[in-house]
mmCIF entry with sequence, helices, sheets and N, C-alpha, C, O atoms, coordinates in Angstrom:
data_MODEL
# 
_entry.id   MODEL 
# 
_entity.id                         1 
_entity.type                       polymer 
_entity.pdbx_number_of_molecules   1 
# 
_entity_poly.entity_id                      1 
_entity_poly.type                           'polypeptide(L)' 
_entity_poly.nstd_linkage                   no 
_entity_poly.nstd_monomer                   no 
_entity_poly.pdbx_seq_one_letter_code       
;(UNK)(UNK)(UNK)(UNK)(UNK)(UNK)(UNK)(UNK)(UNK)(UNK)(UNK)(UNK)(UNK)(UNK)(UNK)(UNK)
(UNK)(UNK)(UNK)(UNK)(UNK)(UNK)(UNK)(UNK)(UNK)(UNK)(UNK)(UNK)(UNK)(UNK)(UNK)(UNK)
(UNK)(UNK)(UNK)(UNK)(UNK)(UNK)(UNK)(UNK)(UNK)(UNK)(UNK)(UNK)(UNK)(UNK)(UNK)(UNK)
(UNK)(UNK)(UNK)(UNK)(UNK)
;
_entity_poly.pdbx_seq_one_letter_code_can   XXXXXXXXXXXXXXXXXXXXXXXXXXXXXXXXXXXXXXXXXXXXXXXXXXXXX 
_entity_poly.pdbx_strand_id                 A 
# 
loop_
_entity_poly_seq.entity_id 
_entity_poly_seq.num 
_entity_poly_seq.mon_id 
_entity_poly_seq.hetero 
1 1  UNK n 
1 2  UNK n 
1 3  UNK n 
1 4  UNK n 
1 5  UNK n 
1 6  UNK n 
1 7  UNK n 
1 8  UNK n 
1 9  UNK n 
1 10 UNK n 
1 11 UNK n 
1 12 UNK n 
1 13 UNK n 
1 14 UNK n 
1 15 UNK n 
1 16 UNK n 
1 17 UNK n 
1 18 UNK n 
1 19 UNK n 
1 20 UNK n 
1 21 UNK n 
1 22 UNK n 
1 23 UNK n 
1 24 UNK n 
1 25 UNK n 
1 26 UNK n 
1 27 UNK n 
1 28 UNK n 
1 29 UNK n 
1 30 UNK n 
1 31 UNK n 
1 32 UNK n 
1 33 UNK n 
1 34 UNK n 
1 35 UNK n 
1 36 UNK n 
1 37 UNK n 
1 38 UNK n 
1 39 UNK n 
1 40 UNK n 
1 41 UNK n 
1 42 UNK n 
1 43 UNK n 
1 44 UNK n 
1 45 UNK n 
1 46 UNK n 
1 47 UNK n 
1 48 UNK n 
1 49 UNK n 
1 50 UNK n 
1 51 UNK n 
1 52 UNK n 
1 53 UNK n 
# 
_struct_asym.id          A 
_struct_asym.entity_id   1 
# 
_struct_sheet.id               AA1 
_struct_sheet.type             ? 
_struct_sheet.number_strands   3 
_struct_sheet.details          ? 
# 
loop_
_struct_sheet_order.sheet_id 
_struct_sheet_order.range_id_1 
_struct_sheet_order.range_id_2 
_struct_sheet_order.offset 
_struct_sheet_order.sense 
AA1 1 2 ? anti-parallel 
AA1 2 3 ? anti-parallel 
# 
loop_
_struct_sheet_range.sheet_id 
_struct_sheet_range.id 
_struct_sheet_range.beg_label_comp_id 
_struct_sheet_range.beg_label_asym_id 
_struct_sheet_range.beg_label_seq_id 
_struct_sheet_range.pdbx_beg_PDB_ins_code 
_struct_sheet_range.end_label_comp_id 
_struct_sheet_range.end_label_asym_id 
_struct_sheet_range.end_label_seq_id 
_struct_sheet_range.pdbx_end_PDB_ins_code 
_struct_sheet_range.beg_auth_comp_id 
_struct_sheet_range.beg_auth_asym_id 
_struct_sheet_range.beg_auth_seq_id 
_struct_sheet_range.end_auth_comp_id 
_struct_sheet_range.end_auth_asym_id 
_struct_sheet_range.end_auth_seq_id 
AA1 1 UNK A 14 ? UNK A 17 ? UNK A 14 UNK A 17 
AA1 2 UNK A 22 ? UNK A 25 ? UNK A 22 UNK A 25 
AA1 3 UNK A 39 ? UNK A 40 ? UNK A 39 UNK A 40 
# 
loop_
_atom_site.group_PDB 
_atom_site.id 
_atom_site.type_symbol 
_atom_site.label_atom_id 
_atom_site.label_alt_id 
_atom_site.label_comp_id 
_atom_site.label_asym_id 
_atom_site.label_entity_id 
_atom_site.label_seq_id 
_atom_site.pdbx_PDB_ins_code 
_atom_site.Cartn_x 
_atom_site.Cartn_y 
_atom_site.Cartn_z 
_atom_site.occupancy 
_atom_site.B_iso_or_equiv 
_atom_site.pdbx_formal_charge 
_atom_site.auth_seq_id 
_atom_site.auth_comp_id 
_atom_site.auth_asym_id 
_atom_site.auth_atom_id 
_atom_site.pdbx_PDB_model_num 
ATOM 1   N N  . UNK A 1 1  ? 10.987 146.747 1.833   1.00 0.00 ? 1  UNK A N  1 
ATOM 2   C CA . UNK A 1 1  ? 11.631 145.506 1.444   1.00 0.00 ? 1  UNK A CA 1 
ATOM 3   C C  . UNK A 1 1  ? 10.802 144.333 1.964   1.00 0.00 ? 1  UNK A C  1 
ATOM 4   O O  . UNK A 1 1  ? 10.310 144.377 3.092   1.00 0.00 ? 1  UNK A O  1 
ATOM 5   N N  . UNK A 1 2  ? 10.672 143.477 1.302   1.00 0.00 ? 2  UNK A N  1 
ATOM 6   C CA . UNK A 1 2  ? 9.658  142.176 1.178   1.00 0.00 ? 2  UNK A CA 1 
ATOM 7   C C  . UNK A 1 2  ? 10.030 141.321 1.801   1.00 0.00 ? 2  UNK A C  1 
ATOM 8   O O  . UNK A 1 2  ? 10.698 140.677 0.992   1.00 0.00 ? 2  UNK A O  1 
ATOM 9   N N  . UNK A 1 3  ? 10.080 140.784 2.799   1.00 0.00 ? 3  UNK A N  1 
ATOM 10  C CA . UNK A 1 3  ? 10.436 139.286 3.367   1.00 0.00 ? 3  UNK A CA 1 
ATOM 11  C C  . UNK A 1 3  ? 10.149 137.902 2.980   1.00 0.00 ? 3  UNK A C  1 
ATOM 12  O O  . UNK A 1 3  ? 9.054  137.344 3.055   1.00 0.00 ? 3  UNK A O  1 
ATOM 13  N N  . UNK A 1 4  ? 11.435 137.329 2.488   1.00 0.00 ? 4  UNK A N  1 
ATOM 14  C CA . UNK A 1 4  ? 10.814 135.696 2.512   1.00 0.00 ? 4  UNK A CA 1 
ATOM 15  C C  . UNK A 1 4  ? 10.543 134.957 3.129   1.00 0.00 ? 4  UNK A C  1 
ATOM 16  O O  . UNK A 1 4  ? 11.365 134.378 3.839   1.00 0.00 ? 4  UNK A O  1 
ATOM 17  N N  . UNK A 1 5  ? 9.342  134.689 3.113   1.00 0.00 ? 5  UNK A N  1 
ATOM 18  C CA . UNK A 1 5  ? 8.892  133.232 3.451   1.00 0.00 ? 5  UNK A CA 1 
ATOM 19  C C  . UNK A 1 5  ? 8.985  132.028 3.369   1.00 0.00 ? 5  UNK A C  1 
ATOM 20  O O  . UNK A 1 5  ? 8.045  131.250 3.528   1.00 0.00 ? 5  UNK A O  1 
ATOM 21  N N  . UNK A 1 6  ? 10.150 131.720 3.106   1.00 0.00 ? 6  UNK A N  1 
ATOM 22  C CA . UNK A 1 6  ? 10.839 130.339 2.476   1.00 0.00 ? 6  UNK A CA 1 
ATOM 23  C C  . UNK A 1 6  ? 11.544 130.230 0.912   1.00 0.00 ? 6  UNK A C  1 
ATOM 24  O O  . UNK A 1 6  ? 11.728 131.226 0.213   1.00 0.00 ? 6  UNK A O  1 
ATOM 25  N N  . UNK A 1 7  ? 11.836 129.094 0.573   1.00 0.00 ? 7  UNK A N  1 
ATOM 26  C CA . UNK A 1 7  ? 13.200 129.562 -0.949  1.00 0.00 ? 7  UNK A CA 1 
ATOM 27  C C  . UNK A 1 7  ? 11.689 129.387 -1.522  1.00 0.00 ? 7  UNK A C  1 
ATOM 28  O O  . UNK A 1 7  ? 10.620 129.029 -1.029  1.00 0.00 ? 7  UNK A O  1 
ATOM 29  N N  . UNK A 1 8  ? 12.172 129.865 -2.951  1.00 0.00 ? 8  UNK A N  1 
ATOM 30  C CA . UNK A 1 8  ? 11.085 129.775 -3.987  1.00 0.00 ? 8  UNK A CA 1 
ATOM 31  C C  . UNK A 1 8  ? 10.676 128.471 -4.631  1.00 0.00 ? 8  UNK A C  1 
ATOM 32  O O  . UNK A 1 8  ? 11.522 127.577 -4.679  1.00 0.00 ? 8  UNK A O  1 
ATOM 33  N N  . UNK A 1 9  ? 9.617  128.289 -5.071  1.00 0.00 ? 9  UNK A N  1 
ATOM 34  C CA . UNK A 1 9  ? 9.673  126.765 -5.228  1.00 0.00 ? 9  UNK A CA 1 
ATOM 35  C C  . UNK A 1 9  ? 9.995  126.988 -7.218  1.00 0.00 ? 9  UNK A C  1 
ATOM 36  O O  . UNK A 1 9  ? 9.981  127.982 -7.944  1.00 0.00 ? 9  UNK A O  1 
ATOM 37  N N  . UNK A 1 10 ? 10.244 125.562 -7.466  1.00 0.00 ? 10 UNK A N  1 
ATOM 38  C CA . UNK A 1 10 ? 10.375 125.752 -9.156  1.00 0.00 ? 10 UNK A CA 1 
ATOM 39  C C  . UNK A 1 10 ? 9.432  125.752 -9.768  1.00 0.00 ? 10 UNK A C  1 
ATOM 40  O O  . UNK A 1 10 ? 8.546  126.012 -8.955  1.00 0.00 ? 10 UNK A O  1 
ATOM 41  N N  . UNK A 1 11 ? 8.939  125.607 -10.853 1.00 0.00 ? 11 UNK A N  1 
ATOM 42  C CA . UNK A 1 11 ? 7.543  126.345 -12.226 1.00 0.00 ? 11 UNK A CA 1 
ATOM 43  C C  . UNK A 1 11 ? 7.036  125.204 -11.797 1.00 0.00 ? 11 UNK A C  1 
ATOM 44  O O  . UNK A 1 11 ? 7.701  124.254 -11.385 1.00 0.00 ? 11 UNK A O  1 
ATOM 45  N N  . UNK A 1 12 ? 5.476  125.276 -11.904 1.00 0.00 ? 12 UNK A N  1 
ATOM 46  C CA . UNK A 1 12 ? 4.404  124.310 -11.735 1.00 0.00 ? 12 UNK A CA 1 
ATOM 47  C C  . UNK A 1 12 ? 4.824  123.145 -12.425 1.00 0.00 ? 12 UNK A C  1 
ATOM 48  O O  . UNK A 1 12 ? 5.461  122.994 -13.468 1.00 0.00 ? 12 UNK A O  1 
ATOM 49  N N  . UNK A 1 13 ? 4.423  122.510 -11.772 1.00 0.00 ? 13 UNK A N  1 
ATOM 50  C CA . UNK A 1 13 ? 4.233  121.093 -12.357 1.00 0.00 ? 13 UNK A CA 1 
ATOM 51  C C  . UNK A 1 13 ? 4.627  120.785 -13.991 1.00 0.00 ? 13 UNK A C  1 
ATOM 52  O O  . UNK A 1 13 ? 4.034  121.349 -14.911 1.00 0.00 ? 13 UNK A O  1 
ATOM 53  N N  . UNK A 1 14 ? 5.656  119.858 -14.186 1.00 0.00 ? 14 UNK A N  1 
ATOM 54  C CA . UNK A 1 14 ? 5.758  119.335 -15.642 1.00 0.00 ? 14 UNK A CA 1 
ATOM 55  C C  . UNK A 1 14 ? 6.029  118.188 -15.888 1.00 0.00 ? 14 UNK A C  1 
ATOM 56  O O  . UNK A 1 14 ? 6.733  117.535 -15.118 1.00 0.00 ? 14 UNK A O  1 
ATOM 57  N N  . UNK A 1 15 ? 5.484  117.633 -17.124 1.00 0.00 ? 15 UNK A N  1 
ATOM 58  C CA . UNK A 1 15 ? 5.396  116.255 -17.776 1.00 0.00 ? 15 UNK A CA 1 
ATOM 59  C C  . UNK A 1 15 ? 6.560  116.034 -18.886 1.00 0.00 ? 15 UNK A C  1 
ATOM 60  O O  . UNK A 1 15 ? 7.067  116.998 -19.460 1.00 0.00 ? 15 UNK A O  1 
ATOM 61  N N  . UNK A 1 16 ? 6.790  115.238 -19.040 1.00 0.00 ? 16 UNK A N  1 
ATOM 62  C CA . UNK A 1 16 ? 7.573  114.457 -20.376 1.00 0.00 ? 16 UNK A CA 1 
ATOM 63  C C  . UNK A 1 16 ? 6.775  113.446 -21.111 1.00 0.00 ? 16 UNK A C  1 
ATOM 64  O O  . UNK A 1 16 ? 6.370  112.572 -20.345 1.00 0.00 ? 16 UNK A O  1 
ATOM 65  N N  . UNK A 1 17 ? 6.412  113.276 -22.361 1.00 0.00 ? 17 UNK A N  1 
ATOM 66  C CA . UNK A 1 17 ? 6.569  111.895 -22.929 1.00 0.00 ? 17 UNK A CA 1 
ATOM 67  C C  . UNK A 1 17 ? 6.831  111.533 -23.980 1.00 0.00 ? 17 UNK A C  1 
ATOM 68  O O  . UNK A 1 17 ? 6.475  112.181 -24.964 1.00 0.00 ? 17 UNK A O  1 
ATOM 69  N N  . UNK A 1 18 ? 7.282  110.799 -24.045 1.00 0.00 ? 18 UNK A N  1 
ATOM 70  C CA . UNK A 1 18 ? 7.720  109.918 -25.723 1.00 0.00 ? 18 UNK A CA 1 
ATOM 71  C C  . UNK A 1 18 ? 6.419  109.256 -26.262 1.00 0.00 ? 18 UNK A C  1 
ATOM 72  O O  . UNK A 1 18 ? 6.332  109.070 -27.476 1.00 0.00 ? 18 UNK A O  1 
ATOM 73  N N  . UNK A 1 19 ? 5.247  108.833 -25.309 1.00 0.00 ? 19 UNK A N  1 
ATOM 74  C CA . UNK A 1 19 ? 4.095  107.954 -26.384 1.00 0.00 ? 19 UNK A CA 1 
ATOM 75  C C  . UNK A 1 19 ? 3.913  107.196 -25.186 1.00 0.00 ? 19 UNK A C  1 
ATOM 76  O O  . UNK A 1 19 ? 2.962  107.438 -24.443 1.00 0.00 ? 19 UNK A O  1 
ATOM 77  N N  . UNK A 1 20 ? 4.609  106.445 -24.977 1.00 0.00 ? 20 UNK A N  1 
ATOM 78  C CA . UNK A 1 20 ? 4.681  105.426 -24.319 1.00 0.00 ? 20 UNK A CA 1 
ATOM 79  C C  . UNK A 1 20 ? 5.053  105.526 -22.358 1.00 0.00 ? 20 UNK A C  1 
ATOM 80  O O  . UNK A 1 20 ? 4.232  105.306 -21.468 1.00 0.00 ? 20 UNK A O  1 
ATOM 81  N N  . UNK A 1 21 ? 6.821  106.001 -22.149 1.00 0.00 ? 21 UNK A N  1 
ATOM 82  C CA . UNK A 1 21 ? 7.002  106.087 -20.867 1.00 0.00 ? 21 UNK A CA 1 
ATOM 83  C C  . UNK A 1 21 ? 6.661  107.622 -20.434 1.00 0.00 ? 21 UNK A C  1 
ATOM 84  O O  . UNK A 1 21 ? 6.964  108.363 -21.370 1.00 0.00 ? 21 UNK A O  1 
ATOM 85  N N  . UNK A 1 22 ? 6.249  108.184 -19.571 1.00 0.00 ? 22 UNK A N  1 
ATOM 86  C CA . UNK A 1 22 ? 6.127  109.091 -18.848 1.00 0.00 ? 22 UNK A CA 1 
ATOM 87  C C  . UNK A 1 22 ? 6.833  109.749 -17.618 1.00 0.00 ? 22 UNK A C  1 
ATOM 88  O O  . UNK A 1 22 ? 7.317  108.922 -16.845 1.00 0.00 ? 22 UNK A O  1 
ATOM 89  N N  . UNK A 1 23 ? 6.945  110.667 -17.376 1.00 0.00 ? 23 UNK A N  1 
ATOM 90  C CA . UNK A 1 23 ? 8.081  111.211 -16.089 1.00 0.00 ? 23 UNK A CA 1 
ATOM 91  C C  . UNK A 1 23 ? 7.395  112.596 -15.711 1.00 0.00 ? 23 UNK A C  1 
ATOM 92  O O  . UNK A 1 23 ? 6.846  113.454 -16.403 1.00 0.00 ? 23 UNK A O  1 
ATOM 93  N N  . UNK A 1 24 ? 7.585  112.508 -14.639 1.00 0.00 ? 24 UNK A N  1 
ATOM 94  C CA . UNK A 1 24 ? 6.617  113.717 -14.019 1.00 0.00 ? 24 UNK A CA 1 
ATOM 95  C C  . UNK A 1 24 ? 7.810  114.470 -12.956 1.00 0.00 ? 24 UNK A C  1 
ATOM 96  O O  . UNK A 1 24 ? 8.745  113.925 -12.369 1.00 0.00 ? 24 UNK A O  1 
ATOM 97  N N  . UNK A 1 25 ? 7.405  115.879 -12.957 1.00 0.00 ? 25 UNK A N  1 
ATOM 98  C CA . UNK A 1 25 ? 8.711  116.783 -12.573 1.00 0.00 ? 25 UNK A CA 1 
ATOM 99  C C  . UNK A 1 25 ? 7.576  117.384 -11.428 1.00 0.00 ? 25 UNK A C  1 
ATOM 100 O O  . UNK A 1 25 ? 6.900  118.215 -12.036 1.00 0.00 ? 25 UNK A O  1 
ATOM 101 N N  . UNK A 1 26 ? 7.058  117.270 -9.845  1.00 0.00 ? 26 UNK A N  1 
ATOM 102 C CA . UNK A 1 26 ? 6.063  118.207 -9.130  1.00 0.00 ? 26 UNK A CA 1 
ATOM 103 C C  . UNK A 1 26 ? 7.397  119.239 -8.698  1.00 0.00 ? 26 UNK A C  1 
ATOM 104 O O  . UNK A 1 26 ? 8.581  118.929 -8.836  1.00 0.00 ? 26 UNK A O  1 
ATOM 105 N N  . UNK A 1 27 ? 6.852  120.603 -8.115  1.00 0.00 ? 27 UNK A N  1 
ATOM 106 C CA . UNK A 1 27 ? 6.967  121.134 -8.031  1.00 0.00 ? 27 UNK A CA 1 
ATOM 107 C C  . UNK A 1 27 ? 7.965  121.242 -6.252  1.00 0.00 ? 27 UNK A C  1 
ATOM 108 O O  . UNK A 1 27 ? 7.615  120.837 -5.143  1.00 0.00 ? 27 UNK A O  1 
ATOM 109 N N  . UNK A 1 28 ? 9.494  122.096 -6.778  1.00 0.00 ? 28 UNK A N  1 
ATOM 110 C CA . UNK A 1 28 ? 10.269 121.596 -5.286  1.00 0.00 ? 28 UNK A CA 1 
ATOM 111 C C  . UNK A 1 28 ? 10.617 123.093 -4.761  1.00 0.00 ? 28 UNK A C  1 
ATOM 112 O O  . UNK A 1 28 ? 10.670 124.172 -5.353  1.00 0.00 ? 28 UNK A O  1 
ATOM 113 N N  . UNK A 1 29 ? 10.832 122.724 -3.422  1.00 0.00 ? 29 UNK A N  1 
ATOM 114 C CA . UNK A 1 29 ? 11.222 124.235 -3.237  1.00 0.00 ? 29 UNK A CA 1 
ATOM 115 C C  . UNK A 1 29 ? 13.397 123.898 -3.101  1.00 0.00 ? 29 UNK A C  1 
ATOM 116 O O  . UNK A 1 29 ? 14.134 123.057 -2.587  1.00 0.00 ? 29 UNK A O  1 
ATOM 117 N N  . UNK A 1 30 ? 13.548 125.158 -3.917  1.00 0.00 ? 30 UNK A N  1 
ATOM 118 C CA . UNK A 1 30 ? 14.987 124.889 -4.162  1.00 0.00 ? 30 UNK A CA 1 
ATOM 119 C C  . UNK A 1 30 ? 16.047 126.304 -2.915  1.00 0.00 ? 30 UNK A C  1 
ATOM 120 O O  . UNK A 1 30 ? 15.867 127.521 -2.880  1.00 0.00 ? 30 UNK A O  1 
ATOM 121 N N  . UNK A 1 31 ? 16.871 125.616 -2.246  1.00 0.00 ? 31 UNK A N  1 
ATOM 122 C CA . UNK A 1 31 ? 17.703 126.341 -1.391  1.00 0.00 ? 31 UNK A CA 1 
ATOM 123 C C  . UNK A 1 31 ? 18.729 126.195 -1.795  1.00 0.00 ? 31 UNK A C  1 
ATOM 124 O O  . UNK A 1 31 ? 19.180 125.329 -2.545  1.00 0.00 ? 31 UNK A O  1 
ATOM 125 N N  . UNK A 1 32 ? 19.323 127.314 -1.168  1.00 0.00 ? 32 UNK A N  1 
ATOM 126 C CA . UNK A 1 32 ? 20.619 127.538 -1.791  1.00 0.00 ? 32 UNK A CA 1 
ATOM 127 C C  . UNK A 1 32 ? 21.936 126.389 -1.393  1.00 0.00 ? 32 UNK A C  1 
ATOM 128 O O  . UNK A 1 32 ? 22.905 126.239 -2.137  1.00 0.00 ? 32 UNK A O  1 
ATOM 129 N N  . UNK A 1 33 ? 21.776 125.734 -0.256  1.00 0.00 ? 33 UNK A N  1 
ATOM 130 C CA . UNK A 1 33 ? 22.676 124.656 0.225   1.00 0.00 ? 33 UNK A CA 1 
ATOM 131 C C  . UNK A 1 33 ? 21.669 123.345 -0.101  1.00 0.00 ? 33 UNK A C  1 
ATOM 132 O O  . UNK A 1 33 ? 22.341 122.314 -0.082  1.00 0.00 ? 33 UNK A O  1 
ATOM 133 N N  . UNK A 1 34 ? 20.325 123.107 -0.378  1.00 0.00 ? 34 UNK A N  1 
ATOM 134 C CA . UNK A 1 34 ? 19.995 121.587 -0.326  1.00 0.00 ? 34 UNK A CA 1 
ATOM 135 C C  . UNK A 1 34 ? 19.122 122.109 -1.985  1.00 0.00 ? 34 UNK A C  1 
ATOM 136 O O  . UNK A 1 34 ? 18.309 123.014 -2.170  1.00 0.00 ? 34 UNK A O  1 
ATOM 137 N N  . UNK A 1 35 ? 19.653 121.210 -2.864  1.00 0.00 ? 35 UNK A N  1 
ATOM 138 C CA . UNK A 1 35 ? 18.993 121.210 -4.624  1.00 0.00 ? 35 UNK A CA 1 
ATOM 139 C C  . UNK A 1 35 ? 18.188 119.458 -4.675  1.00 0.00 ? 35 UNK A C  1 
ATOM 140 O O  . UNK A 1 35 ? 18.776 118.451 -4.281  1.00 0.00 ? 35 UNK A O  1 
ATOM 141 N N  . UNK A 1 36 ? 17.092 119.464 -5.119  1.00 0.00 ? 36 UNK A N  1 
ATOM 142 C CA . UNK A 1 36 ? 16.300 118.276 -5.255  1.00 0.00 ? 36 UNK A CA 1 
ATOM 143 C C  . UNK A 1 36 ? 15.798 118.458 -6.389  1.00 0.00 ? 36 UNK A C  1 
ATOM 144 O O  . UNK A 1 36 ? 15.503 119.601 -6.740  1.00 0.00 ? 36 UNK A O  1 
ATOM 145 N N  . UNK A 1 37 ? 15.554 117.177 -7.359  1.00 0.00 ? 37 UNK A N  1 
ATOM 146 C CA . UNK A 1 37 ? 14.532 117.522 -8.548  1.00 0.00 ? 37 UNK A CA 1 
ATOM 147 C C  . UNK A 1 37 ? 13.583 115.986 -8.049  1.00 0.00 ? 37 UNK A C  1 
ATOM 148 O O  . UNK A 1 37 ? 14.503 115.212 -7.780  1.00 0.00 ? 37 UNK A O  1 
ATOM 149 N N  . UNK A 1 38 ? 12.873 115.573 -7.920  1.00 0.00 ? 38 UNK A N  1 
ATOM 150 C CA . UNK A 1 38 ? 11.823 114.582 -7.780  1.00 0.00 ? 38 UNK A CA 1 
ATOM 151 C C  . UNK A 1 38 ? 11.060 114.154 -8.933  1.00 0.00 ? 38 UNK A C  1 
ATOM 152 O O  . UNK A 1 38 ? 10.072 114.769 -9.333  1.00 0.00 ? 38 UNK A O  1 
ATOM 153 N N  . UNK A 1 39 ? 11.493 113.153 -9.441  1.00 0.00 ? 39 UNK A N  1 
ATOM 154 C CA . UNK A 1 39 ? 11.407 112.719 -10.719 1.00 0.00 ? 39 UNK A CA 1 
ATOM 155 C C  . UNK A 1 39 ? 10.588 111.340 -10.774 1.00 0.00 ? 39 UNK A C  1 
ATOM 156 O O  . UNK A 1 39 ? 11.221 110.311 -10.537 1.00 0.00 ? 39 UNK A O  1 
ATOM 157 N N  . UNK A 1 40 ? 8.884  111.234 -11.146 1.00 0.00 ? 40 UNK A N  1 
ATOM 158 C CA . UNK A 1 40 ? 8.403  109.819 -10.852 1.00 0.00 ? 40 UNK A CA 1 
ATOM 159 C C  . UNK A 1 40 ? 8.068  109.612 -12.299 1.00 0.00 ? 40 UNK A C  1 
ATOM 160 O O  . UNK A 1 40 ? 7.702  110.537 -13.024 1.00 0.00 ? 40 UNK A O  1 
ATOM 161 N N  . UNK A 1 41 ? 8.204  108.376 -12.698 1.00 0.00 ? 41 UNK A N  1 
ATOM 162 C CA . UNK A 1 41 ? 8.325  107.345 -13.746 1.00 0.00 ? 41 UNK A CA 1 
ATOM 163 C C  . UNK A 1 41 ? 7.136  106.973 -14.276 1.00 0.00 ? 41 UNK A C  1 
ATOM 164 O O  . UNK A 1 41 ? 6.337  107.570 -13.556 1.00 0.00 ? 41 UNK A O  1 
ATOM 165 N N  . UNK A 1 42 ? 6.525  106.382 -15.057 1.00 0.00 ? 42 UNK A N  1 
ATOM 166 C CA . UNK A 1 42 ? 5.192  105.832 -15.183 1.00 0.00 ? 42 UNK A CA 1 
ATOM 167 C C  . UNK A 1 42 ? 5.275  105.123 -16.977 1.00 0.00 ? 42 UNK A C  1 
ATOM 168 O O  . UNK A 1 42 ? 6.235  105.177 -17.745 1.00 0.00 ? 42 UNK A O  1 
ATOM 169 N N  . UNK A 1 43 ? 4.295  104.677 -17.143 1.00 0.00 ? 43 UNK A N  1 
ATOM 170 C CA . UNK A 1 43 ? 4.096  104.102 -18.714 1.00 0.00 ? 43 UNK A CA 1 
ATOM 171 C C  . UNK A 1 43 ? 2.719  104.363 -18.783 1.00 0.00 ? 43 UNK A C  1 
ATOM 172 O O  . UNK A 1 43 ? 1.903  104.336 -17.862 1.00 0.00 ? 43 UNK A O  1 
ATOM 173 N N  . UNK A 1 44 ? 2.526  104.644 -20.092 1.00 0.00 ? 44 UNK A N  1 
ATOM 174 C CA . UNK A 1 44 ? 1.280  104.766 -20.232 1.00 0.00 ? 44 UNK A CA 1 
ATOM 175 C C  . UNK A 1 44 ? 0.497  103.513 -20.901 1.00 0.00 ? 44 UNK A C  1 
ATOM 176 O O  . UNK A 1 44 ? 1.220  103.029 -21.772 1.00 0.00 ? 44 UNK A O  1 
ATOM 177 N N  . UNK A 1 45 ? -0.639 102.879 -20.798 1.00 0.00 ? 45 UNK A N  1 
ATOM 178 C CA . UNK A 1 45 ? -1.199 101.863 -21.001 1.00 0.00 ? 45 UNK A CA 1 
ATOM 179 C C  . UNK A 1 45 ? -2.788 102.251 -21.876 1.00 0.00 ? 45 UNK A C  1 
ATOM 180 O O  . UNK A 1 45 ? -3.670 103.038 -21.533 1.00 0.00 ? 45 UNK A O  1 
ATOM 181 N N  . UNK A 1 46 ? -2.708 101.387 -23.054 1.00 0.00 ? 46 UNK A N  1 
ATOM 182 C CA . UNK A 1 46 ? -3.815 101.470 -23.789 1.00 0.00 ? 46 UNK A CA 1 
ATOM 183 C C  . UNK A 1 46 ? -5.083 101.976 -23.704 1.00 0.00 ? 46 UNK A C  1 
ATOM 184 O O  . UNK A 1 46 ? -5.672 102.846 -24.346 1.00 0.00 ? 46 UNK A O  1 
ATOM 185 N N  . UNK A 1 47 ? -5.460 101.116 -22.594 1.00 0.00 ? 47 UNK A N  1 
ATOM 186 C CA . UNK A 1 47 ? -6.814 100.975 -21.707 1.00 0.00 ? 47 UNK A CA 1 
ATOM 187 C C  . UNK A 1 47 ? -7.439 102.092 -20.609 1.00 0.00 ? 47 UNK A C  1 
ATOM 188 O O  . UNK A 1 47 ? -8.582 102.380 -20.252 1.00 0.00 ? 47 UNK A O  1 
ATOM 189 N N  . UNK A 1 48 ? -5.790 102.676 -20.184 1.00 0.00 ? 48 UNK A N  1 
ATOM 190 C CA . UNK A 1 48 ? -6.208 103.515 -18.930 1.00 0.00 ? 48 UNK A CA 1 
ATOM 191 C C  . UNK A 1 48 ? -6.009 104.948 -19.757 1.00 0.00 ? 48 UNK A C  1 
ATOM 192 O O  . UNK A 1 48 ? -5.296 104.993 -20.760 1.00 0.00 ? 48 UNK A O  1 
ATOM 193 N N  . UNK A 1 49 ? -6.904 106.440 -19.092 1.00 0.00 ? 49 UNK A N  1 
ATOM 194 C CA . UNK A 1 49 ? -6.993 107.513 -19.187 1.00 0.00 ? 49 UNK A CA 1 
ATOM 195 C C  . UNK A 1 49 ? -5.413 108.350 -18.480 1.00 0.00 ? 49 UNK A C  1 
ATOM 196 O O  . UNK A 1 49 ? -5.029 109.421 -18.949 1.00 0.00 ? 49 UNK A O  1 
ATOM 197 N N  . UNK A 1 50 ? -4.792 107.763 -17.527 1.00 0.00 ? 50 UNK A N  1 
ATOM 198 C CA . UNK A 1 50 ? -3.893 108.035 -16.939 1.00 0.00 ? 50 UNK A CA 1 
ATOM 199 C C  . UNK A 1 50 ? -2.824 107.487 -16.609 1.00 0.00 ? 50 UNK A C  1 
ATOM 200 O O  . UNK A 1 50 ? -3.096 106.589 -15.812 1.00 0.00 ? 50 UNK A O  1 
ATOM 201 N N  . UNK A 1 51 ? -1.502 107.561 -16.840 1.00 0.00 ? 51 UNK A N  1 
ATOM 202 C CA . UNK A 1 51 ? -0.274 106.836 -16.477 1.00 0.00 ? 51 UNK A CA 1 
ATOM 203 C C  . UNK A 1 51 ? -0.464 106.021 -15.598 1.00 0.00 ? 51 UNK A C  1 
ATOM 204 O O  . UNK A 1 51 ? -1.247 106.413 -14.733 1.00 0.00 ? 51 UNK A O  1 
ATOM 205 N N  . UNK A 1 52 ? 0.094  104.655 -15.416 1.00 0.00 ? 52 UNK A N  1 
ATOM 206 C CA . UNK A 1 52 ? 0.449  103.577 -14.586 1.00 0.00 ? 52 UNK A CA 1 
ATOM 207 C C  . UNK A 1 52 ? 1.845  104.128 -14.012 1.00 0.00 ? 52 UNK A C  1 
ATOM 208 O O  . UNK A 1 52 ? 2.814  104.358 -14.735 1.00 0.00 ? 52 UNK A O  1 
ATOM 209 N N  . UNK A 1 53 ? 1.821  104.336 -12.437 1.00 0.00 ? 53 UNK A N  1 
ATOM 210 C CA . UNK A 1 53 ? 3.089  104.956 -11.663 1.00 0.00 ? 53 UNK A CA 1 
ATOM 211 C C  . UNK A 1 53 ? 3.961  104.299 -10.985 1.00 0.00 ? 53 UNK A C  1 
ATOM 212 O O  . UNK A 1 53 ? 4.891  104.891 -10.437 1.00 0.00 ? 53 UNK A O  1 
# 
């Protein structure tokens, strides 16, 4: 039998977007008494290669 090493964390890294706003989901570790989702915001802009955060 395998021992844990801490709760499991959730699926890699994921994105949202409509075109325009952006939302980014990193990766949390989820327990059974404390649940977090960490949710950062951004827009994306013409000019730049990468979301404004």
């Amino acid at each position: 039998m395998a021992i844990s090493k801490g709760s499991p964390l959730t699926p890699k890294e994921g994105w949202l977007s409509d075109g325009r706003k952006v939302l980014r989901f990193p990766p949390t570790r989820w327990e059974r008494t404390y649940q977090r989702l960490e949710i950062t915001s951004g827009e994306l802009l013409p000019d730049q290669l990468v979301p404004l955060f």
